[in-house]
N, C-alpha and C positions, 0 to 999 in steps of 0.2 A: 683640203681636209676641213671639215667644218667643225666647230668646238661645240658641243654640247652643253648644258647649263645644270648643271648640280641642283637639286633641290636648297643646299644651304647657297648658292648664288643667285639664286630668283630669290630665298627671301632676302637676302643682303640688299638688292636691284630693289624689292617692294618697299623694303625699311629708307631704301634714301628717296624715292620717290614719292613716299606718303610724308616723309619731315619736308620734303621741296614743296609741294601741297600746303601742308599746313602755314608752311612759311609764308607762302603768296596769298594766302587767303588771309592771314593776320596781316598783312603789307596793305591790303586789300581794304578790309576793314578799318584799319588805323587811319590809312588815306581817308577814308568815307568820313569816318567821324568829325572831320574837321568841318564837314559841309553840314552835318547834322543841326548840327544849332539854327543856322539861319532858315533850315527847310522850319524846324518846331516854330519860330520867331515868327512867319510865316503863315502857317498854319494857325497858330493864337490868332493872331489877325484875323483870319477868313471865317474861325470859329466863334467870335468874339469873346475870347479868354484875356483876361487883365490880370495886371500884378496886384499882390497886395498891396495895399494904401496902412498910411499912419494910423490909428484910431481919430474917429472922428470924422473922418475923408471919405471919397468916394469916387469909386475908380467906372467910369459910364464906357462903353464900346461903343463905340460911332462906326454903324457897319459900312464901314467905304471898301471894306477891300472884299466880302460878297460881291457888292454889287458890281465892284471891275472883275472879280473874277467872269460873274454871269453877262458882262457885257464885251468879254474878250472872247469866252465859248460861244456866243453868238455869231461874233465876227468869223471862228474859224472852226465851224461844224458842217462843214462840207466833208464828205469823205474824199478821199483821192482815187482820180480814176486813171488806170492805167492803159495807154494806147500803145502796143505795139506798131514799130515801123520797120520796114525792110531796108536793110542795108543795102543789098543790091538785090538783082534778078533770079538769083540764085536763092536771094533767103525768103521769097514769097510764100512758098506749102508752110516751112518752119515757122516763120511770123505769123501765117492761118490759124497754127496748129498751138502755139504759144497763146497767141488771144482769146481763143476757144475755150483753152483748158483753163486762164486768167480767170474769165467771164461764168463757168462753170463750177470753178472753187467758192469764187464772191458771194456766187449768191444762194449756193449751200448753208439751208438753214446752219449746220455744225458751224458755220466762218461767218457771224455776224460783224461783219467788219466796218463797218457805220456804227457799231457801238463800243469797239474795240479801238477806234480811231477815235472816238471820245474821250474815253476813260486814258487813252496814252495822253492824247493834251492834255488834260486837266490834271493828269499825273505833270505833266511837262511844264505845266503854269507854277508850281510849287517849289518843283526842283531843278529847274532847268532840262531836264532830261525826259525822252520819252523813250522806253525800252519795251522793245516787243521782239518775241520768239517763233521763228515759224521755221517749220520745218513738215517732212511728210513723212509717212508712216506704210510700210505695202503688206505689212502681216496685219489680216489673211487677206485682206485688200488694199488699194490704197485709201489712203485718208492726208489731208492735209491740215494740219493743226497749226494754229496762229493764239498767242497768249500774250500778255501785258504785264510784263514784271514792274513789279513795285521797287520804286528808287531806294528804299530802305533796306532790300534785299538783296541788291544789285552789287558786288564790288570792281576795282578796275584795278587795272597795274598802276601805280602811284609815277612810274615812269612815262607813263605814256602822257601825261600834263591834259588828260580831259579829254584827248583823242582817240576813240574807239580805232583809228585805223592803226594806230601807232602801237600798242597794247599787245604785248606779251603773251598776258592767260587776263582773262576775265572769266566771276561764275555770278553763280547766285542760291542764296539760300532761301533757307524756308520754303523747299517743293513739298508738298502736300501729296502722299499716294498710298490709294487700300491695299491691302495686302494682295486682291485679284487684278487689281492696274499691274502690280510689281511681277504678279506670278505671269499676266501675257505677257509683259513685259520679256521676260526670260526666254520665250518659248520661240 
């Protein structure tokens, strides 16, 4: 005999579900903030922004951390290329068929991915972290979408000590969407 759910027990199920949300996401946050300071510290440098000085002083930027920034993007602006290999005899058509569709997404104007592997390192030079979103899409076709979150948007489970594999729930704010992304979205 299976239980059916009351309209007042879905919202009771909704009400602890949204305070568990909220909870992880301030968990999340509060984690983050501790690394905030040294991303800003960080940033001043690269931008050349100084403290205020005494009256009479003067505070000069000696742009050294530009020029390592742009001399570490030099070193690592290759994009990464992805070789499919066959396990065994069997997985030969699959491995065809995987590298094919690889090769085919890549180099889809919509998936600039040479400059999306840009923008995540130099996101990743700052914060330690490079965070990108990919996923696919098949209303009313397929589409496969790849995006570059910003570490400032980014939170994680404060348990998990830095490791995405280990992490509970991780999200991200600040998504950006018109009212007609939201309304296909629904459909």
């Amino acid at each position: 005999c299976q239980k059916f759910l009351t309209s007042m027990d879905r919202d009771i199920i909704a009400k602890k579900v949204m305070l568990q949300v909220r909870q992880e996401r301030d968990n999340g946050v509060k984690y983050r903030q501790g690394r905030v300071n040294d991303w800003h510290a960080t940033e001043d440098l690269y931008y050349g922004k100084v403290k205020k000085t005494l009256k009479g002083r003067f505070n000069v930027p000696i742009p050294v951390m530009p020029g390592f920034v742009d001399t570490l993007m030099s070193k690592i602006d290759e994009p990464p290329i992805l070789r499919f290999k066959q396990g065994s005899e069997a997985d030969f058509r699959a491995t065809m068929k995987i590298q094919a569709f690889h090769d085919a997404i890549s180099k889809s104007e919509d998936n600039d991915f040479a400059s999306k592997d840009l923008d995540a390192k130099k996101l990743a030079i700052f914060s330690g972290r490079a965070i990108m979103k990919c996923y696919g899409e098949s209303k009313p076709k397929f589409k496969f979408c790849s995006y570059v979150t910003d570490h400032y948007d980014f939170y994680i489970d404060p348990v998990a000590g830095g490791f995405m594999e280990n992490a509970r729930y991780m999200g991200e704010e600040n998504i950006f969407k018109s009212k007609s992304a939201l309304k296909q979205g629904a459909a």
